[in-house]
N, CA, C and O atoms as a GROMACS GRO file, in nm:
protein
  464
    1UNK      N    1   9.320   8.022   8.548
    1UNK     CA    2   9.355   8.130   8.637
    1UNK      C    3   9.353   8.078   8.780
    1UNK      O    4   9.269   7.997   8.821
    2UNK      N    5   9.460   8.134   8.862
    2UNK     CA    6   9.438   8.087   9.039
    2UNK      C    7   9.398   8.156   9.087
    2UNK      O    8   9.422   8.276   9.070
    3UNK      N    9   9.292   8.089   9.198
    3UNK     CA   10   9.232   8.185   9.249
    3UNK      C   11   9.249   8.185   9.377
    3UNK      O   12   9.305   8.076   9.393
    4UNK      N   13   9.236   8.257   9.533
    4UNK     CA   14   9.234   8.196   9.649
    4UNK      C   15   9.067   8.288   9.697
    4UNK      O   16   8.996   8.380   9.655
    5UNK      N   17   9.069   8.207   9.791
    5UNK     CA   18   8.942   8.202   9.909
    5UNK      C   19   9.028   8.348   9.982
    5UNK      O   20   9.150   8.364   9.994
    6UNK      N   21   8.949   8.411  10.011
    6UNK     CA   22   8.966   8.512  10.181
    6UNK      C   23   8.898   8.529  10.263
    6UNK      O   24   8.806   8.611  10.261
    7UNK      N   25   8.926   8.457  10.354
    7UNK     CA   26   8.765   8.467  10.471
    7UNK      C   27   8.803   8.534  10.573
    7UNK      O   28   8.911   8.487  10.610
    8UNK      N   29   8.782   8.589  10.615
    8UNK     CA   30   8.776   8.753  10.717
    8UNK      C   31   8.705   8.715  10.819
    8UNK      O   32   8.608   8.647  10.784
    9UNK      N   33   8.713   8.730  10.928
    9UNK     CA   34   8.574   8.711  11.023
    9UNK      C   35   8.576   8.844  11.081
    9UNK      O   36   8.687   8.895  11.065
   10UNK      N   37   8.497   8.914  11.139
   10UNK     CA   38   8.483   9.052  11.142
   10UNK      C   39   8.407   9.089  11.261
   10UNK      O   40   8.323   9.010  11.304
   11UNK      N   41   8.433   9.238  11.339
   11UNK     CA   42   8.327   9.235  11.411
   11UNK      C   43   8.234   9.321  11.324
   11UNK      O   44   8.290   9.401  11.249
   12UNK      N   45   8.094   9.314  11.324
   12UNK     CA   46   8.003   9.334  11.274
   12UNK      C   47   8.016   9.495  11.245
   12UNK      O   48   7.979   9.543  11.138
   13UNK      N   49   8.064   9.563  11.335
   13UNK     CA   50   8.125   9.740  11.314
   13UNK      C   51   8.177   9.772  11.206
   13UNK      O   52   8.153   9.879  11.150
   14UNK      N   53   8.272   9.666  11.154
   14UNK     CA   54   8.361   9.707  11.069
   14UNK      C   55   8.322   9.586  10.938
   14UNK      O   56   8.431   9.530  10.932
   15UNK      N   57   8.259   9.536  10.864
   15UNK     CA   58   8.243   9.484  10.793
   15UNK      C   59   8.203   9.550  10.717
   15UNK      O   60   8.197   9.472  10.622
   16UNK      N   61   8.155   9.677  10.668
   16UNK     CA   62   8.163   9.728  10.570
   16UNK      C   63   8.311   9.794  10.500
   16UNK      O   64   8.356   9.792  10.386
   17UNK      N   65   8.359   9.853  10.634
   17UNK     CA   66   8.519   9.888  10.600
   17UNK      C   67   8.564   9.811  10.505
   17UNK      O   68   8.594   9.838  10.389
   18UNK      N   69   8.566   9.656  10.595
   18UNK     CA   70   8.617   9.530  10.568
   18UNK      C   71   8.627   9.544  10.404
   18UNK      O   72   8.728   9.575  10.342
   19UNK      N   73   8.463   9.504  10.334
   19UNK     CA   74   8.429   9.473  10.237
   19UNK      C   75   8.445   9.593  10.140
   19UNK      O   76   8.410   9.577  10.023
   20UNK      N   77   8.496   9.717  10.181
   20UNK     CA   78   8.509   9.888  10.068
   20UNK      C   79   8.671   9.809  10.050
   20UNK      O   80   8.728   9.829   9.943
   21UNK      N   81   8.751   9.710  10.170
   21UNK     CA   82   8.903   9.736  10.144
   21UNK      C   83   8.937   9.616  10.047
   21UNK      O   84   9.042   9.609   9.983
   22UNK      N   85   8.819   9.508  10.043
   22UNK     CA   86   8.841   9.410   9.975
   22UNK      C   87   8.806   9.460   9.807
   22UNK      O   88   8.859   9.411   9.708
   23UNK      N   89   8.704   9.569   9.808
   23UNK     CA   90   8.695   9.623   9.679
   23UNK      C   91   8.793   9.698   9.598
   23UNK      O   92   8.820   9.684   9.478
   24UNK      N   93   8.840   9.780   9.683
   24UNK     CA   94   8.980   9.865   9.666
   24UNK      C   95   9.089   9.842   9.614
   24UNK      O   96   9.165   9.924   9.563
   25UNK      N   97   9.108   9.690   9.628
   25UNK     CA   98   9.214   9.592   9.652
   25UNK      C   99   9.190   9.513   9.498
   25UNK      O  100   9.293   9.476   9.442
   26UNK      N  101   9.088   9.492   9.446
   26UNK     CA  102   9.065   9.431   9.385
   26UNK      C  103   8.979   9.329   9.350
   26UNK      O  104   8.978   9.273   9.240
   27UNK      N  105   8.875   9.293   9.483
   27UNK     CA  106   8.771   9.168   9.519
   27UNK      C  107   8.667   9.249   9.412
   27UNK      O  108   8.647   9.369   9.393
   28UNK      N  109   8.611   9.130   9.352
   28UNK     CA  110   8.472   9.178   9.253
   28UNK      C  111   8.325   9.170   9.299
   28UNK      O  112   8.221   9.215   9.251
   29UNK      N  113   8.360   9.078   9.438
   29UNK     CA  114   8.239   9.058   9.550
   29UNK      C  115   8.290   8.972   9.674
   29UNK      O  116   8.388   8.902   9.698
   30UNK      N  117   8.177   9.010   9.737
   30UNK     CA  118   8.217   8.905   9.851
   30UNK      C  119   8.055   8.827   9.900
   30UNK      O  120   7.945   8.864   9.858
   31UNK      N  121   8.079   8.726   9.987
   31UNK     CA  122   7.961   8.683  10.006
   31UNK      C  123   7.981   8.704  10.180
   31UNK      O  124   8.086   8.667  10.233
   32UNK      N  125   7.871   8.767  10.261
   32UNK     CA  126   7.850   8.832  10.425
   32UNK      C  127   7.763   8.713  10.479
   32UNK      O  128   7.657   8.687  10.423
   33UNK      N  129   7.818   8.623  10.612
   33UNK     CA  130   7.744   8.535  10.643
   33UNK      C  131   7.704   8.641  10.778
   33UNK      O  132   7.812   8.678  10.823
   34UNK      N  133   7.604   8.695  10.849
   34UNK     CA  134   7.619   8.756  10.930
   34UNK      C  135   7.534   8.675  11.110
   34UNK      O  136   7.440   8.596  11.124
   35UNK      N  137   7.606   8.729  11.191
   35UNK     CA  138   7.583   8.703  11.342
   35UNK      C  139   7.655   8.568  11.337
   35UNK      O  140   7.588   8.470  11.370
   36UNK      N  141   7.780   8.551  11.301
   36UNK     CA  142   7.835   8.387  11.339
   36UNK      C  143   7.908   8.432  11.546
   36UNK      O  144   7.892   8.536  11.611
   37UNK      N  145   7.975   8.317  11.581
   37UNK     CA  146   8.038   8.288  11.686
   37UNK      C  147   8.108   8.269  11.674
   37UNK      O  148   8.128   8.188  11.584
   38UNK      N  149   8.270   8.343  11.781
   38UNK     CA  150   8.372   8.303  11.786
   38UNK      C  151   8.399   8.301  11.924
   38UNK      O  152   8.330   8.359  12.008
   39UNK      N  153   8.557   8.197  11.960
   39UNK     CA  154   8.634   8.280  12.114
   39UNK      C  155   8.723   8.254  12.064
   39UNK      O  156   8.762   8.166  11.987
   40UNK      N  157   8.775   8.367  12.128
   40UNK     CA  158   8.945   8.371  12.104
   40UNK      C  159   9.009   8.341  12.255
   40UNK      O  160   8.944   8.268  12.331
   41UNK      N  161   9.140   8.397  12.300
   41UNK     CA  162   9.215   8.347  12.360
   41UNK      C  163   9.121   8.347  12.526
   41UNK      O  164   9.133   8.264  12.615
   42UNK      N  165   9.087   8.394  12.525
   42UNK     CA  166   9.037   8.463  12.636
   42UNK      C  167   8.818   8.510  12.616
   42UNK      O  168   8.752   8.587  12.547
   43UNK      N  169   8.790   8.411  12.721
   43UNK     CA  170   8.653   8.382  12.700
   43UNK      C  171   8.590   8.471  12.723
   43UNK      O  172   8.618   8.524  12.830
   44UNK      N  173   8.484   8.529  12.648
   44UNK     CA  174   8.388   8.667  12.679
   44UNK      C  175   8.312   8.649  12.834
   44UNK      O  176   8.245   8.550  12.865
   45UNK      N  177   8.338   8.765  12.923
   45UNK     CA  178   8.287   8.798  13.028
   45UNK      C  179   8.173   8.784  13.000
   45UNK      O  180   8.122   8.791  12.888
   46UNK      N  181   8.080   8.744  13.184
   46UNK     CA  182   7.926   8.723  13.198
   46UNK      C  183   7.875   8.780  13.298
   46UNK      O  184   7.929   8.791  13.408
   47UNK      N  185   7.763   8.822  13.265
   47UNK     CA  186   7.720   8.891  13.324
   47UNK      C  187   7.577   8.808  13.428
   47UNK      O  188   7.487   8.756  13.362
   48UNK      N  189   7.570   8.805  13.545
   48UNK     CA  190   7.458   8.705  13.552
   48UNK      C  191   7.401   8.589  13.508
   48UNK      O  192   7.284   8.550  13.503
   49UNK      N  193   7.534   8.528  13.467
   49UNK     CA  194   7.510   8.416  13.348
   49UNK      C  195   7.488   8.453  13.185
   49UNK      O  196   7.509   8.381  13.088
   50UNK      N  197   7.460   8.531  13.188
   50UNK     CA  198   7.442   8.640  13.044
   50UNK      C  199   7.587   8.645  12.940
   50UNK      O  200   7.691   8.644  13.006
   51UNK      N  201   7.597   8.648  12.863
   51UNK     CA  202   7.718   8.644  12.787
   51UNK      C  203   7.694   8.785  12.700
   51UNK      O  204   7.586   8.811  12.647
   52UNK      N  205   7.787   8.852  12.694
   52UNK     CA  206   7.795   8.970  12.601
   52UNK      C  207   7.936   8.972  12.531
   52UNK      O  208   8.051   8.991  12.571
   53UNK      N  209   7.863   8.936  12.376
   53UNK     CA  210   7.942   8.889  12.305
   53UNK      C  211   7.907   8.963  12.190
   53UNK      O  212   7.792   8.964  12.148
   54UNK      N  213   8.038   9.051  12.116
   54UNK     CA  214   8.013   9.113  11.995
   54UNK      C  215   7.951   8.996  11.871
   54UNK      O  216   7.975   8.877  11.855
   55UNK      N  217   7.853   9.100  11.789
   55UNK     CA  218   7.840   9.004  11.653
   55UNK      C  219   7.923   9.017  11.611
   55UNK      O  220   8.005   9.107  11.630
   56UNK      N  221   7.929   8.915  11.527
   56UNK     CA  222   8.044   8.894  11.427
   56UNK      C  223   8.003   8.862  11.299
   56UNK      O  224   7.892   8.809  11.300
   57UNK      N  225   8.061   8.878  11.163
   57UNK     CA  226   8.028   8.909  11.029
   57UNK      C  227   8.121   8.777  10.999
   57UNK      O  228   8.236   8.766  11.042
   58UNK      N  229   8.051   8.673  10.915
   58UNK     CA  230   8.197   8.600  10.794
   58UNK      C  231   8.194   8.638  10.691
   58UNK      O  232   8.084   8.633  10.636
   59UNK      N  233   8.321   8.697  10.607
   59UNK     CA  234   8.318   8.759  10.488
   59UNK      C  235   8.409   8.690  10.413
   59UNK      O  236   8.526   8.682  10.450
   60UNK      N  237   8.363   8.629  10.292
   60UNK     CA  238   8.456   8.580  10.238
   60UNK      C  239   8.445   8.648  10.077
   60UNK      O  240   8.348   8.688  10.014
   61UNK      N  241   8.560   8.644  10.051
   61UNK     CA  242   8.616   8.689   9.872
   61UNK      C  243   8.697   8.572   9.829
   61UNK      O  244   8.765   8.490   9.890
   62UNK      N  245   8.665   8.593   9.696
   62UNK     CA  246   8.735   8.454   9.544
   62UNK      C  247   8.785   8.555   9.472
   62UNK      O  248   8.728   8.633   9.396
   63UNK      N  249   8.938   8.543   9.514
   63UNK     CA  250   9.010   8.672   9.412
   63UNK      C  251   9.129   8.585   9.338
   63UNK      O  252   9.177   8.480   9.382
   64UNK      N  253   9.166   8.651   9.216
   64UNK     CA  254   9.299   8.613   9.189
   64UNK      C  255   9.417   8.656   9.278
   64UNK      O  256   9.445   8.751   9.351
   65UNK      N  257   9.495   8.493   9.220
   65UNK     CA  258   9.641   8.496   9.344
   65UNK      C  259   9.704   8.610   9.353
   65UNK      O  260   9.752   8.654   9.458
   66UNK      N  261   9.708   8.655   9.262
   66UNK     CA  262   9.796   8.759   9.188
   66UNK      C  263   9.772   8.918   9.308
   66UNK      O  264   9.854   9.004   9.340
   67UNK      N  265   9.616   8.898   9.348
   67UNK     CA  266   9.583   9.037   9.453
   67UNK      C  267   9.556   9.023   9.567
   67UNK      O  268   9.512   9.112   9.639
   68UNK      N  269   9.586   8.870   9.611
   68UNK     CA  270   9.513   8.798   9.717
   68UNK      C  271   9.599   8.876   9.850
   68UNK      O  272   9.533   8.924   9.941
   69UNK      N  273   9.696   8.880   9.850
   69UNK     CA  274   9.802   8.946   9.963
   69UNK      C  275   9.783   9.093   9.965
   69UNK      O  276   9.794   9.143  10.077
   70UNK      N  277   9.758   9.170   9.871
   70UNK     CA  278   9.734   9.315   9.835
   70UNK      C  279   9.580   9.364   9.948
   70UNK      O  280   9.549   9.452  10.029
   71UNK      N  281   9.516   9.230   9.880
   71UNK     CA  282   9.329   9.217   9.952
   71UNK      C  283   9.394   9.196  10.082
   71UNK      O  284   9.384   9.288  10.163
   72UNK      N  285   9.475   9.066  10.124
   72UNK     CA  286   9.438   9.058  10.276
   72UNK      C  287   9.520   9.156  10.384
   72UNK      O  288   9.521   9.156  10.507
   73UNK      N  289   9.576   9.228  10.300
   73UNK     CA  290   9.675   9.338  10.378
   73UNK      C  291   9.551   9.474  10.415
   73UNK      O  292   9.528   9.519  10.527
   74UNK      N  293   9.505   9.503  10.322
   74UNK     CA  294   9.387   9.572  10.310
   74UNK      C  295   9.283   9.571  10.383
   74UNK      O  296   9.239   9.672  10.439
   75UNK      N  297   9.228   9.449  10.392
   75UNK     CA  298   9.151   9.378  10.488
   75UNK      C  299   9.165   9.408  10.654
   75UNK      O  300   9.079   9.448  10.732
   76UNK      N  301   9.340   9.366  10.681
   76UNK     CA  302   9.375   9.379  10.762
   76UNK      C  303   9.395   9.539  10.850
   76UNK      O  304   9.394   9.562  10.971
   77UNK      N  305   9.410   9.612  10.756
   77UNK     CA  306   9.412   9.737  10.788
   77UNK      C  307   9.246   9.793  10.850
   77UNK      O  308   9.220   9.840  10.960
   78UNK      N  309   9.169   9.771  10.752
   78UNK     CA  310   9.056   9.821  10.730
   78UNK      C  311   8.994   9.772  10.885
   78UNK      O  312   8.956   9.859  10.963
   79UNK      N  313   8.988   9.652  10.915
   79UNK     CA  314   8.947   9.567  11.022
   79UNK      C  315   9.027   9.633  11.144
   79UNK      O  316   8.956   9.652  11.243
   80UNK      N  317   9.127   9.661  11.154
   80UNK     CA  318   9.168   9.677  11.266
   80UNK      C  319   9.278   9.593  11.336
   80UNK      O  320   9.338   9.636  11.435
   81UNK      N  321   9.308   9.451  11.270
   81UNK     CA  322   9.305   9.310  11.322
   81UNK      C  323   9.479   9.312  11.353
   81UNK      O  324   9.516   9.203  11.397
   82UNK      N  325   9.533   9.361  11.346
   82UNK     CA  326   9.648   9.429  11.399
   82UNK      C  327   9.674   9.487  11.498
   82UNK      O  328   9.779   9.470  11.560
   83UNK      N  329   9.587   9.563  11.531
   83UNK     CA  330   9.576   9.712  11.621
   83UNK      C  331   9.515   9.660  11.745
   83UNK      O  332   9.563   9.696  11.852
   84UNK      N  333   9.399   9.567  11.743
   84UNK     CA  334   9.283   9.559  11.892
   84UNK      C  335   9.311   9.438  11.900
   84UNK      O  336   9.323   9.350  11.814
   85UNK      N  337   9.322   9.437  12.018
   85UNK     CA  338   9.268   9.255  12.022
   85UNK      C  339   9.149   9.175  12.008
   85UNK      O  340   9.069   9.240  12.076
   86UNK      N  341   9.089   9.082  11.967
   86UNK     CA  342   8.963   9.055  11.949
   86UNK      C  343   8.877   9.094  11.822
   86UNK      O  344   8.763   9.054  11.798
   87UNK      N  345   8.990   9.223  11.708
   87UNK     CA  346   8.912   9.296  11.612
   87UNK      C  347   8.862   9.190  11.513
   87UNK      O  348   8.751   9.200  11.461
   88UNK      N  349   8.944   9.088  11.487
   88UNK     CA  350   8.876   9.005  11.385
   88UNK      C  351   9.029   8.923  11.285
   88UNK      O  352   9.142   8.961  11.317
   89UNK      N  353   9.015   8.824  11.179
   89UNK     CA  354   9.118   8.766  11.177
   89UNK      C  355   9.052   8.720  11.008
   89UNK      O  356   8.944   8.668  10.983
   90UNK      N  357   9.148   8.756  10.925
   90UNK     CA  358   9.150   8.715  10.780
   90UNK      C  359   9.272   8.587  10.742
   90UNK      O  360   9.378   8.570  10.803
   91UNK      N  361   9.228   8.518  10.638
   91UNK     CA  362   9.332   8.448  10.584
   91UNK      C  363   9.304   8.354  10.487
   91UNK      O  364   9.194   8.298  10.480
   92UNK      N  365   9.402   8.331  10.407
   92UNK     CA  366   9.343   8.304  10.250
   92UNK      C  367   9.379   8.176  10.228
   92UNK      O  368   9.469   8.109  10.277
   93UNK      N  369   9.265   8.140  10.116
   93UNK     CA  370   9.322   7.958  10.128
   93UNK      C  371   9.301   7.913   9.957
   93UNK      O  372   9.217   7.964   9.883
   94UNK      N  373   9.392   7.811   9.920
   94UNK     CA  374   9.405   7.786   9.747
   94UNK      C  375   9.274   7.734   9.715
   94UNK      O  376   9.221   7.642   9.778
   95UNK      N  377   9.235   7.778   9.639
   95UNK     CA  378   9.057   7.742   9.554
   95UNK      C  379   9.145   7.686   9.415
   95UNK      O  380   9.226   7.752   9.350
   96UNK      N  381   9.097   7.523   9.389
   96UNK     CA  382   9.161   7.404   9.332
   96UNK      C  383   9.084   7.463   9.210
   96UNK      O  384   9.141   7.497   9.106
   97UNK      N  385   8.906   7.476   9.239
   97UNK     CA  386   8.828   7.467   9.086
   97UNK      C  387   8.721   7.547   9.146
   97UNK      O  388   8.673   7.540   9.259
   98UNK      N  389   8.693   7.627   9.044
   98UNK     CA  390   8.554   7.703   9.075
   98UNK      C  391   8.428   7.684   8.968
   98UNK      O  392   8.463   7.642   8.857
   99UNK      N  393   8.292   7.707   8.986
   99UNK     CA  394   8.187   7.774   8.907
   99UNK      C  395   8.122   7.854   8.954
   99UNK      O  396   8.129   7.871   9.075
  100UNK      N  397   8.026   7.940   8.868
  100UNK     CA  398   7.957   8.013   8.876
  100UNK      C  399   8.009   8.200   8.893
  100UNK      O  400   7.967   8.283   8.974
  101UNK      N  401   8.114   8.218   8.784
  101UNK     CA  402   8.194   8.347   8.848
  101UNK      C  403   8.175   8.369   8.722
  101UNK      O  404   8.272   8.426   8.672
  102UNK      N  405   8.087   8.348   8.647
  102UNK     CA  406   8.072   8.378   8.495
  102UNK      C  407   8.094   8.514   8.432
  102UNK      O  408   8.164   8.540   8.334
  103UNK      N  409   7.992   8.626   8.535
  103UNK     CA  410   7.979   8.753   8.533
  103UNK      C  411   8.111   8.800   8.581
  103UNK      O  412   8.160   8.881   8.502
  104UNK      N  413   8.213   8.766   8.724
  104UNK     CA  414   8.306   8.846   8.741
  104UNK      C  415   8.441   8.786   8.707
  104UNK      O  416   8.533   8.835   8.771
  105UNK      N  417   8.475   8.685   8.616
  105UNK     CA  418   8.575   8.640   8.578
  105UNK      C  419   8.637   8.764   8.448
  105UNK      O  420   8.753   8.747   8.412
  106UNK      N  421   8.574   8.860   8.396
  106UNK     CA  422   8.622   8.928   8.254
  106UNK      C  423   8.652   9.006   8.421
  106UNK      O  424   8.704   8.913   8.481
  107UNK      N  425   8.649   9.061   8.466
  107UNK     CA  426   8.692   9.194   8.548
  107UNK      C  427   8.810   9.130   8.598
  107UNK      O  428   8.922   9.165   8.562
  108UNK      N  429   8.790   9.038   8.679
  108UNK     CA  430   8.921   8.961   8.718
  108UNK      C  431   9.051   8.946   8.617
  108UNK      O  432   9.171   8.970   8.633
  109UNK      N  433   8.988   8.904   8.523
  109UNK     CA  434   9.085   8.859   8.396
  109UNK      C  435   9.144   8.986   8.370
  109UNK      O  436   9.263   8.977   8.340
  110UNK      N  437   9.086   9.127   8.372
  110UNK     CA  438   9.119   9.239   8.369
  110UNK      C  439   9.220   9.316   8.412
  110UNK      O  440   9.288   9.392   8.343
  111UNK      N  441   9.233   9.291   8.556
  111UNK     CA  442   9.268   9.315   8.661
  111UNK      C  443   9.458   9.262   8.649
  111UNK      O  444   9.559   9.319   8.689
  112UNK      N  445   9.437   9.127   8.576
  112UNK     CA  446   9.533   9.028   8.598
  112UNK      C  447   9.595   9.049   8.495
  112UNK      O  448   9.715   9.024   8.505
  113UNK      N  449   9.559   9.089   8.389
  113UNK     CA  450   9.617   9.176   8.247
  113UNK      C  451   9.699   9.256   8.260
  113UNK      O  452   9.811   9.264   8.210
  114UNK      N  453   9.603   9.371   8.382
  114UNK     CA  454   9.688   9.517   8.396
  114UNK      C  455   9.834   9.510   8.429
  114UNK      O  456   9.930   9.563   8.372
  115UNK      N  457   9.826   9.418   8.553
  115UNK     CA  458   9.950   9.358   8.626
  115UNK      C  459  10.074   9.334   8.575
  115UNK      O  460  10.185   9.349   8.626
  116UNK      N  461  10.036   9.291   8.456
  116UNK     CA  462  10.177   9.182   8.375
  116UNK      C  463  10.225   9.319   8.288
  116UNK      O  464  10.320   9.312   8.210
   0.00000   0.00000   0.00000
């Protein structure tokens, strides 16, 4: 079965959204790295030397190919990452070989059944 990676980076507000749209969609889990760092185009204002900088969430999902565009459209909605600037930025990448998906590979396999 193919699978891809979706890693989301998020602002911390919306990472639950995030992770209800990756369920919705079809994700069987995700794994939340939380308080990472980003900059984007344009460097976060300071305050007194002080930096005020949103947290940010990494969220990543191991879905089949088959829902991976369905998930990151979803994602994208849910996040905002369209709409604001700065809301956050998903995108999916080919996973060659996996282990340990023992438990959510029959749901997946499921999923990928319905489809055909």
């Amino acid at each position: 079965m193919r699978m891809k990676l979706i890693v989301a980076l998020v602002d911390d507000g919306r990472t639950e959204a995030v992770i209800e749209a990756g369920r919705a969609g079809g994700a069987t889990g995700a794994t939340i790295i939380t308080s990472v760092r980003g900059e984007g185009l344009e460097p976060q204002k300071t305050f007194l030397g002080l930096q005020f900088e949103a947290q940010r969430d990494l969220v990543l999902f191991i879905v089949a190919e088959t829902r991976a565009r369905h998930i990151l459209e979803g994602i994208r909605d849910a996040g905002h990452f369209d709409r604001e600037s700065g809301a956050g930025i998903a995108f999916q990448v080919d996973i060659e070989d996996a282990v340990g998906l023992v438990s959510q590979l029959p749901a997946i396999r499921d999923e990928v059944k319905q489809e055909i």
